[in-house]
Backbone as CSV, one residue per row, in Angstrom:
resi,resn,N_x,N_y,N_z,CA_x,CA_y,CA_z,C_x,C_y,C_z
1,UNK,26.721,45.966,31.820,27.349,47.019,31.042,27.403,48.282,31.877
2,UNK,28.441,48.700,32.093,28.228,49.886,32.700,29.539,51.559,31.759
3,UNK,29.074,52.203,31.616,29.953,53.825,31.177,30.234,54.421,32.250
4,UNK,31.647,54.705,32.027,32.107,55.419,33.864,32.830,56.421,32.870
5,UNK,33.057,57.560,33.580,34.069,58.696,33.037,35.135,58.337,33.065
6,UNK,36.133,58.300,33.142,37.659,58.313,33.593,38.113,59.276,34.497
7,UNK,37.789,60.715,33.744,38.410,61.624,34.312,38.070,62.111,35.863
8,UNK,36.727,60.661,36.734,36.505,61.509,37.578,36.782,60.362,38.936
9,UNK,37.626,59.331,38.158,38.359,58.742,38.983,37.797,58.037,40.132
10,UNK,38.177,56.304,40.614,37.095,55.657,41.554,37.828,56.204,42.904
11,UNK,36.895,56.325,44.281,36.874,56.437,45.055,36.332,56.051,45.945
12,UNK,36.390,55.650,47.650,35.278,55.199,48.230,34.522,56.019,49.021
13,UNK,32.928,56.123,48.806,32.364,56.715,49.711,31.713,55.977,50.637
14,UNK,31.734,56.697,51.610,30.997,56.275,53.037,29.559,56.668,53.411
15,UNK,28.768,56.788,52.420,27.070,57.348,52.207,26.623,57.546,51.118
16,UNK,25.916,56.831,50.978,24.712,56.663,49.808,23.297,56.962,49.586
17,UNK,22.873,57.987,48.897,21.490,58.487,48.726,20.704,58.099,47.484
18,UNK,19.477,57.075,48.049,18.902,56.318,46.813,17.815,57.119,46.459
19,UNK,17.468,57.316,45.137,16.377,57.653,44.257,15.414,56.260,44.511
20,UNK,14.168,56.560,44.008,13.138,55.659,44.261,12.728,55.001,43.031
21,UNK,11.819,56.119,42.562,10.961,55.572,41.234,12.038,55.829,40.248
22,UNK,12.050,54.402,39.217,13.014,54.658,38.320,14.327,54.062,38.623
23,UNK,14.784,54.134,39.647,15.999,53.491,40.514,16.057,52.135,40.799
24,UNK,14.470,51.980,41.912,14.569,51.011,42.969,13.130,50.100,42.303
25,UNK,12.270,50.793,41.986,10.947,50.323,41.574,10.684,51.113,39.670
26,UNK,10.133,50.068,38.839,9.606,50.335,37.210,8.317,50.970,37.252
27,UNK,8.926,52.406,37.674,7.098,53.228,38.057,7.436,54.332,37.231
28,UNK,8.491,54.728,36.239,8.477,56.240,35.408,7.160,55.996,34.557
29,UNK,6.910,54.950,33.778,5.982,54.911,32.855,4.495,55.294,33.218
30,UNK,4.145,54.509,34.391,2.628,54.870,35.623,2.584,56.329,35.487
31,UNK,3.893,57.103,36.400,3.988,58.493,37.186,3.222,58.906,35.522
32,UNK,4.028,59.001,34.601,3.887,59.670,33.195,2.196,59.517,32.591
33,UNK,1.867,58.631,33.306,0.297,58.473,32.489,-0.727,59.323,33.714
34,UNK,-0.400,58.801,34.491,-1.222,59.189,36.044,-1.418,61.073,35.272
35,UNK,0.012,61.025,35.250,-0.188,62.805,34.909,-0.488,63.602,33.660
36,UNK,-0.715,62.437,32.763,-2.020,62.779,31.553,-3.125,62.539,31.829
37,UNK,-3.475,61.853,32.632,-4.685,61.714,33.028,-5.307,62.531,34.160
38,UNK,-4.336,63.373,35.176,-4.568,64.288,35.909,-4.898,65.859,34.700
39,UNK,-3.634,66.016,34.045,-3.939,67.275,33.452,-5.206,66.771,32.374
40,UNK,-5.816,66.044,31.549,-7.088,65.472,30.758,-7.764,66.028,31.573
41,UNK,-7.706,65.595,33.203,-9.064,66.349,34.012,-9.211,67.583,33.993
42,UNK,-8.214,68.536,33.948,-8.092,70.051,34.165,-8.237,70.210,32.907
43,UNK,-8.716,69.507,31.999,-8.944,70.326,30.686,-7.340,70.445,29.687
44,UNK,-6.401,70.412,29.858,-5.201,69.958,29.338,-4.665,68.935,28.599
45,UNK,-4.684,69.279,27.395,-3.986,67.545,26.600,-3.136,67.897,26.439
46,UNK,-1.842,67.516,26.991,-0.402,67.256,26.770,0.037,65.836,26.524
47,UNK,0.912,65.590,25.152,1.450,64.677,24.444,2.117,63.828,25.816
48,UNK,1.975,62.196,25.818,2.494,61.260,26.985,4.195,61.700,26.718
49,UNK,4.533,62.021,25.250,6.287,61.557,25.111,6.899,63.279,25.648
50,UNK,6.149,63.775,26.066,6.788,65.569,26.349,6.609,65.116,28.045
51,UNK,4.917,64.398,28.141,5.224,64.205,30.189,6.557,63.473,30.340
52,UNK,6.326,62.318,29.445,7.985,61.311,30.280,9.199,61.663,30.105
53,UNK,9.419,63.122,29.083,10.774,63.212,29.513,10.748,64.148,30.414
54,UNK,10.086,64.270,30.749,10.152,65.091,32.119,9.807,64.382,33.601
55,UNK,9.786,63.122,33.488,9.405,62.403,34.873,10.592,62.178,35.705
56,UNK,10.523,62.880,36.604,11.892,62.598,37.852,11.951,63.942,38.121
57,UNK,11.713,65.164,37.710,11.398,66.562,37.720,10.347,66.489,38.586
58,UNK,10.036,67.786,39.714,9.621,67.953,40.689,8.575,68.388,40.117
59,UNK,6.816,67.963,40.778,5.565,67.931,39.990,5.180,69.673,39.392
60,UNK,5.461,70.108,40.736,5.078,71.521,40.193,6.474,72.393,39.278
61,UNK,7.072,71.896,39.067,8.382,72.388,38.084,7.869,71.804,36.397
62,UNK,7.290,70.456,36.752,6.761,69.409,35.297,5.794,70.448,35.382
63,UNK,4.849,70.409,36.059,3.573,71.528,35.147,4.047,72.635,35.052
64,UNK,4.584,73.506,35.810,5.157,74.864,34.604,5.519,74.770,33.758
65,UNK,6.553,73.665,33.365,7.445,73.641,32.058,6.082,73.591,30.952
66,UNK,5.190,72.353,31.069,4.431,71.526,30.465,3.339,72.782,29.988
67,UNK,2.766,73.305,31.179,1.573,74.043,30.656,1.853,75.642,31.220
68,UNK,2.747,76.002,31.421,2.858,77.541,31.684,2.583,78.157,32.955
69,UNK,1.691,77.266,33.335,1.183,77.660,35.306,2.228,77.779,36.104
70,UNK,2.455,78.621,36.836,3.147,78.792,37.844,3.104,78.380,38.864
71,UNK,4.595,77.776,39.452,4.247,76.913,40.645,3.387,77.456,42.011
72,UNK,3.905,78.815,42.065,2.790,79.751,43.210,1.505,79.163,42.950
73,UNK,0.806,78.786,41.777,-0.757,79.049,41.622,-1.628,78.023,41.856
74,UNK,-2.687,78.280,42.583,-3.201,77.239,43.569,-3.769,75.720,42.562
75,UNK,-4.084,76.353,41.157,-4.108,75.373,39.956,-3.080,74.746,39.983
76,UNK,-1.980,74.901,39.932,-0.604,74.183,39.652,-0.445,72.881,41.199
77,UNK,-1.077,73.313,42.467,-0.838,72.826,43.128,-2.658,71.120,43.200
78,UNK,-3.546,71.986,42.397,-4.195,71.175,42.627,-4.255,70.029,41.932
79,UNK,-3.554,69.974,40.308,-2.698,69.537,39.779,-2.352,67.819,39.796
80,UNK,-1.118,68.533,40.903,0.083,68.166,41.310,-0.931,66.994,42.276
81,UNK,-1.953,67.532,43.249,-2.452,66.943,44.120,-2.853,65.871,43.498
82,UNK,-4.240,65.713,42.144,-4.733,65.215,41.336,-3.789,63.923,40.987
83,UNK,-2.784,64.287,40.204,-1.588,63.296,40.001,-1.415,62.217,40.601
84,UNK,-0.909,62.429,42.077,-0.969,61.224,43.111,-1.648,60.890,43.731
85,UNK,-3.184,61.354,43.666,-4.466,60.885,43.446,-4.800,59.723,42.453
86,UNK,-4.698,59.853,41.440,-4.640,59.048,39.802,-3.293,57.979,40.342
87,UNK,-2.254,58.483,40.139,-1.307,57.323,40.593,-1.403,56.070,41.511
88,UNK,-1.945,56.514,42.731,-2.309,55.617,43.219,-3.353,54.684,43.314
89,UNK,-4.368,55.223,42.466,-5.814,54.606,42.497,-5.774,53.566,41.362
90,UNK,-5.195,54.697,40.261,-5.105,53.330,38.716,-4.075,53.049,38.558
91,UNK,-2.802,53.376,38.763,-1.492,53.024,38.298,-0.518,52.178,39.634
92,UNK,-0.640,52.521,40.497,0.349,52.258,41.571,0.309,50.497,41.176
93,UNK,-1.147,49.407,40.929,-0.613,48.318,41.075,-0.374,47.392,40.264
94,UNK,0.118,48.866,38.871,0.793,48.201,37.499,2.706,48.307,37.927
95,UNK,3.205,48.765,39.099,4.534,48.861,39.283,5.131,47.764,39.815
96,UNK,6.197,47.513,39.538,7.302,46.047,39.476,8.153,46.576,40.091
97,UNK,8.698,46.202,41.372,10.488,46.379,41.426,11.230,46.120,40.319
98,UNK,12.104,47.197,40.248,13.483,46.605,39.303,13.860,45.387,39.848
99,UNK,15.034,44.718,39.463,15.550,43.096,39.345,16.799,44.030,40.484
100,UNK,17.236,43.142,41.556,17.926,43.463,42.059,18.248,44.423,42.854
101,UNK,16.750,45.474,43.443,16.329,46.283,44.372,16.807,46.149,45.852
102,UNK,16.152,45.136,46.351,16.551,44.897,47.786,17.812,44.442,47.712
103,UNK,18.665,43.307,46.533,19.777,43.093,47.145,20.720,44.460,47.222
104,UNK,20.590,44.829,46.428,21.377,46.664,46.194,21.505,46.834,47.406
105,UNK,20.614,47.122,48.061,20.316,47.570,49.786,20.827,47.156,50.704
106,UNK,20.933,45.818,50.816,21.420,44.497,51.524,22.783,44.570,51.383
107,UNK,23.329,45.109,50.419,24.767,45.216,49.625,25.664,46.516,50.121
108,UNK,24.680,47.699,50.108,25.312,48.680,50.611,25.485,48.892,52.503
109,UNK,24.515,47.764,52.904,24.419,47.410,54.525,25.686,46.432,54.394
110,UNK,25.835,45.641,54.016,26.762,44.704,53.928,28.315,45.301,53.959
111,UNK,28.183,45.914,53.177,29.925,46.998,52.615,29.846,48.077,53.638
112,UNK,28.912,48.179,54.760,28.913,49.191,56.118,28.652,51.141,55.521
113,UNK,27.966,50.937,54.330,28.009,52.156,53.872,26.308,52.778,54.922
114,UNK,26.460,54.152,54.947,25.261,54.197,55.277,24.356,54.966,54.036
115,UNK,23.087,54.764,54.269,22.493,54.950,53.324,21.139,55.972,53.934
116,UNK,20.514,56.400,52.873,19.345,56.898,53.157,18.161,57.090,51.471
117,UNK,16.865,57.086,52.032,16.028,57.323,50.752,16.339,58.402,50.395
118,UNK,16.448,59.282,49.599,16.270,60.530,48.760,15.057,60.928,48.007
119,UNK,13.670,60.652,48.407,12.678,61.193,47.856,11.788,62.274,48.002
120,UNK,11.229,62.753,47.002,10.462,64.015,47.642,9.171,63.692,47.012
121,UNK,8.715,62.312,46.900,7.467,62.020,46.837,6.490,61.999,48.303
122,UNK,5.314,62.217,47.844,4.484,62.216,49.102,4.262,60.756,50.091
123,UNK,4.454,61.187,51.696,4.068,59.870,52.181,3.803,58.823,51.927
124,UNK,2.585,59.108,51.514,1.344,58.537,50.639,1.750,57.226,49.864
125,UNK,2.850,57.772,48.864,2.858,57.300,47.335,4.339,56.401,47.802
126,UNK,5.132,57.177,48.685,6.575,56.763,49.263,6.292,54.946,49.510
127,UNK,5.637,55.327,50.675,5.562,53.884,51.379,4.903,52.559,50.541
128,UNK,3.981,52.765,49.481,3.715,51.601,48.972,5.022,51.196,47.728
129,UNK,5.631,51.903,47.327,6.710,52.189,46.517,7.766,51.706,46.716
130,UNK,8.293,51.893,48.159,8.802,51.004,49.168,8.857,49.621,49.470
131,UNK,7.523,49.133,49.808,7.054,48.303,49.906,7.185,46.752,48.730
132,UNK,6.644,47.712,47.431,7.202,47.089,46.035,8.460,46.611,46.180
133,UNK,9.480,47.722,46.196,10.697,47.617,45.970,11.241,46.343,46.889
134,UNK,10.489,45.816,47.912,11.076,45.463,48.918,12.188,45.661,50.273
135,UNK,11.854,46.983,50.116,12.820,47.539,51.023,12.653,47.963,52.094
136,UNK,11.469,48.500,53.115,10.189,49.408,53.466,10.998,48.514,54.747
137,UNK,11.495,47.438,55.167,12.023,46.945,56.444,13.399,47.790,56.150
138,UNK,14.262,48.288,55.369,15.636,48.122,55.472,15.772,49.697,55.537
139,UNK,14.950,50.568,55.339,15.359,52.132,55.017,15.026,52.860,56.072
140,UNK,15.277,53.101,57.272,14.532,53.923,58.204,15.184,55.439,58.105
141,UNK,15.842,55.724,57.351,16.233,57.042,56.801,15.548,57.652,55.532
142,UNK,15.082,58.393,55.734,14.223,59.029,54.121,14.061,60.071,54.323
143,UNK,13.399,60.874,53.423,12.983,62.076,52.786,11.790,61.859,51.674
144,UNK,10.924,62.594,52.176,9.218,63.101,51.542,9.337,64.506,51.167
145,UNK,8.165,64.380,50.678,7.808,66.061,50.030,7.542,67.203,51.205
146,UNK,7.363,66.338,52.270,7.294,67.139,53.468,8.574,67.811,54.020
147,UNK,9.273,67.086,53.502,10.680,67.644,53.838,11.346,69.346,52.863
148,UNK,11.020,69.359,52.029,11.181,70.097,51.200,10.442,71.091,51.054
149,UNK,10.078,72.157,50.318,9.375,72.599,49.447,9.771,73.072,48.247
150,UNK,10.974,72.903,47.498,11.040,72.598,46.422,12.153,70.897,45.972
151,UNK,11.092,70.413,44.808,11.622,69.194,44.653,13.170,69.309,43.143
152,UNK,13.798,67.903,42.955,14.287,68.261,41.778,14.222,68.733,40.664
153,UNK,15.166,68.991,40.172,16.071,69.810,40.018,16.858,70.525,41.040
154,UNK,15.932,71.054,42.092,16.103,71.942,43.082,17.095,70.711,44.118
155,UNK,18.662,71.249,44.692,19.010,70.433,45.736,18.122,69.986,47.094
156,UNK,17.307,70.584,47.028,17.240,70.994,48.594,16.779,69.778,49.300
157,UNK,15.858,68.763,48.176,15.945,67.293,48.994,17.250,66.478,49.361
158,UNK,18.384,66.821,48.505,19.600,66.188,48.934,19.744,66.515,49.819
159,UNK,20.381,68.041,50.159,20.389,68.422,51.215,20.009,67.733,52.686
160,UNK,18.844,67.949,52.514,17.952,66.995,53.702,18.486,65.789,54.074
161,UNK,18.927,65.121,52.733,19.160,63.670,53.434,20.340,63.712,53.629
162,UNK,21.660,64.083,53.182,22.694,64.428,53.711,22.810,64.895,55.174
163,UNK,21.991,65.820,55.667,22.109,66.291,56.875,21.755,64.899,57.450
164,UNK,20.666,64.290,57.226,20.105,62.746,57.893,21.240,61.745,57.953
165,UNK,21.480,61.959,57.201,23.055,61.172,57.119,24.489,61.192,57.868
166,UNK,24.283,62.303,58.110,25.664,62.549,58.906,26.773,62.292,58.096
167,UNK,27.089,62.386,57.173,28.229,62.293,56.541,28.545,63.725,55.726
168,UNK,29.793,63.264,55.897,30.582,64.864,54.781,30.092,64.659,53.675
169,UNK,29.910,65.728,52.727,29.241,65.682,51.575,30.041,65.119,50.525
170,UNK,31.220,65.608,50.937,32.570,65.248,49.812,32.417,63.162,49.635
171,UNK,32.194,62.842,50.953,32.221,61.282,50.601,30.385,61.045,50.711
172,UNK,29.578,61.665,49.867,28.518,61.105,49.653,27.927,60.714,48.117
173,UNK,27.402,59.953,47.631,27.199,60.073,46.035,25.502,59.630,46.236
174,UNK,24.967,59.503,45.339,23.370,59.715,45.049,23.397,58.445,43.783
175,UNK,22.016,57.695,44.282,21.871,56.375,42.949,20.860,57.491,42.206
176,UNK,20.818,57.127,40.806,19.452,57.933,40.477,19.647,57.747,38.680
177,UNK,18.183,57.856,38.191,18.166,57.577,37.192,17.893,58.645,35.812
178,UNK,17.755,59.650,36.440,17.055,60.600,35.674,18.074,61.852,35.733
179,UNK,18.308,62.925,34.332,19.075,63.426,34.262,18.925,65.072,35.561
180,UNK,17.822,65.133,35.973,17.372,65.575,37.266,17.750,65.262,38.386
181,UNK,18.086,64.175,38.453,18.946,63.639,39.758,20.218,64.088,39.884
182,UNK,20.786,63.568,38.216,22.170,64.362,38.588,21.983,65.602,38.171
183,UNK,21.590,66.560,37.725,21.612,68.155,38.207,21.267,68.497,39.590
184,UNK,20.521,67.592,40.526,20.260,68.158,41.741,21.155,68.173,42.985
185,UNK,22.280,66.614,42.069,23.214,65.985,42.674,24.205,67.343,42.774
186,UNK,24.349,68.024,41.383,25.408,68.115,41.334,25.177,69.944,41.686
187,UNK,24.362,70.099,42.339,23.550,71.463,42.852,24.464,71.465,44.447
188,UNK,23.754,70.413,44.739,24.120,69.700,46.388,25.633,69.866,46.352
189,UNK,26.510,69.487,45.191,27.607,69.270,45.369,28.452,67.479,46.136
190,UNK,27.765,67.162,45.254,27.617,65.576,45.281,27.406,64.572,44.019
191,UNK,28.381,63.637,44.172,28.151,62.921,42.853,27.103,62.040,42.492
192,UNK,26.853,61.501,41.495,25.795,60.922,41.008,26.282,59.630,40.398
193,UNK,26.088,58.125,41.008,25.848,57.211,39.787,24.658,56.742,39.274
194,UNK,24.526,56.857,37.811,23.396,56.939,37.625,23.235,55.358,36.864
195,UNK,21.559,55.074,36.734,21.042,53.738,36.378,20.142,54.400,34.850
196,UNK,20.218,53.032,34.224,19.145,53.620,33.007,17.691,52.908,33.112
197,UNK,17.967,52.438,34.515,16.262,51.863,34.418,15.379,52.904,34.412
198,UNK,15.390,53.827,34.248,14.248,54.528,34.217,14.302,55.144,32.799
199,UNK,14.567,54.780,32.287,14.526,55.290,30.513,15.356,56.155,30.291
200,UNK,16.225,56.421,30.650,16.833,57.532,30.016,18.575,56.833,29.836
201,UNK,18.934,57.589,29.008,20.301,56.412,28.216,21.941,57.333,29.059
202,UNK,22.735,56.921,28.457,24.032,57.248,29.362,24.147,58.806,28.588
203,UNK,23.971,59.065,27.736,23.904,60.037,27.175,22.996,61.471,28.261
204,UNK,22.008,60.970,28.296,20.859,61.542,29.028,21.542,62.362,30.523
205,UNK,22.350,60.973,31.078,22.880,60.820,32.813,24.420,61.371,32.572
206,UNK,24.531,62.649,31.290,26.124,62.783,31.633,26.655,63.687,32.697
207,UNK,27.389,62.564,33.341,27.858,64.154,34.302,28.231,62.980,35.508
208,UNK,27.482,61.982,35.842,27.097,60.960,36.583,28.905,60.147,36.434
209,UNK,29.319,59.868,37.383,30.580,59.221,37.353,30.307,57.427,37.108
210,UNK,29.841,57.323,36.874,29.128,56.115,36.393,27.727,55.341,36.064
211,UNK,27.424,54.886,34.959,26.181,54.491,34.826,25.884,53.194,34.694
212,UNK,24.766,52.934,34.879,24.917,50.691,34.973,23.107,50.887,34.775
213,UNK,23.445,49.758,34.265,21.623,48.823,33.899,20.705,48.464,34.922
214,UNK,20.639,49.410,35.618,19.474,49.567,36.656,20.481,48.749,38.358
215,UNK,19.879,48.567,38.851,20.230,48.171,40.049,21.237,46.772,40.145
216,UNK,20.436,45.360,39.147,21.402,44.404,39.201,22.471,44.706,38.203
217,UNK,22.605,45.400,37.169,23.721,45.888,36.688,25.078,46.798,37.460
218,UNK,24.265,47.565,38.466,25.343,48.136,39.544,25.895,46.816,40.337
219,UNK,25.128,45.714,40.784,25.490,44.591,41.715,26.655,44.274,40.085
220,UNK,25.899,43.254,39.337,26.695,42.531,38.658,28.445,43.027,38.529
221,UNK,28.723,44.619,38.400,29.523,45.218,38.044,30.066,45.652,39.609
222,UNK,30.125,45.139,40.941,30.030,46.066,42.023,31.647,46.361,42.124
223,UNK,32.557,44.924,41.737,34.115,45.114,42.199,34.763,46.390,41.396
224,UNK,33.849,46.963,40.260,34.847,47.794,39.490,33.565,48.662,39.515
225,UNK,32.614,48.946,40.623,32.255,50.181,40.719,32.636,51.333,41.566
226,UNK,32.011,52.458,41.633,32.631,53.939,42.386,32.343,52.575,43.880
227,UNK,31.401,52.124,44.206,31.307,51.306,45.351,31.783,50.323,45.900
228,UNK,32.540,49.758,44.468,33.330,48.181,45.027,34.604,48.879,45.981
């Protein structure tokens, strides 16, 4: 099943920027607990259904919204640290690739597109994530939190990988699942097709020139996608 706009018409691009968690690997639900269980430590109870709609939002942007701290403040950052601390210790080896991860990949190598990761998760958390997904041989283009210092919403990780990319921006589009992706997409000045594997519905991803059922839903649908 996939919802495409009309009005924004298929085209082919020649570069592709993948989202991770949520996209490529079934890790929104983990990220979302990891970070009740980080803020529980700081003394903070915030409701799980207020963290997850905010998961795909850049950590220190989620705790301002969430608890008022400012991203300057060395609390907000220790946080943030805490988080992918917790993530990886209790949650990282409850995560599943989505269905149809690596072939996606294999698919956009295949059709000669070039591609790159788009994440602004830490090293750390990147590479086993990767790994899940099955992809960690096929991506030698990416973007970490090191790359940045501010995450989505904020373009500035697109940015990054665009420049990595070498391609004009006009023929680049972004996979991504979260309605953060496409605002960051569309910051960058770049389109967005978006997936609902990460929970969020077509409604959520408007703006996105097309949306599909996670990764094998973009394959299943590829001849009548922005990509076929």
């Amino acid at each position: 099943m996939s919802h495409c706009s009309a009005a924004s018409g298929w085209r082919r691009y020649r570069g592709v920027l993948l989202d991770v968690d949520g996209t490529l690997v079934d890790s929104n639900d983990a990220h979302a607990h990891a970070w009740k269980d980080a803020f529980a430590e700081h003394e903070l109870e915030i409701p799980y259904s207020r963290i997850r709609a905010l998961i795909g939002m850049g950590g220190d942007f989620l705790i301002e919204q969430l608890t008022g701290i400012p991203r300057s403040q060395p609390r907000n950052h220790a946080i943030s640290k805490r988080q992918s601390e917790v993530f990886s210790a209790r949650w990282l080896e409850r995560v599943r690739p989505l269905v149809g991860a690596r072939q996606l990949v294999l698919q956009l190598a295949s059709a000669q597109y070039l591609y790159a990761i788009a994440s602004s998760a830490k090293p750390e958390v990147l590479e086993p994530l990767l790994a899940i997904a099955g992809i960690d041989d096929l991506c030698e283009v990416r973007t970490t939190a090191g790359d940045a210092d501010r995450a989505k919403p904020d373009p500035e990780i697109i940015e990054v990988a665009i420049g990595r990319l070498g391609v004009e921006r006009s023929q680049v589009v972004l996979i991504g699942d979260t309605p953060y992706d496409v605002a960051a997409a569309r910051a960058a000045g770049i389109d967005t097709i978006g997936v609902t594997s990460g929970g969020f519905s077509n409604e959520q991803l408007a703006g996105a020139v097309a949306v599909f059922d996670g990764p094998a839903g973009l394959l299943a649908a590829w001849g009548d996608s922005p990509l076929g």
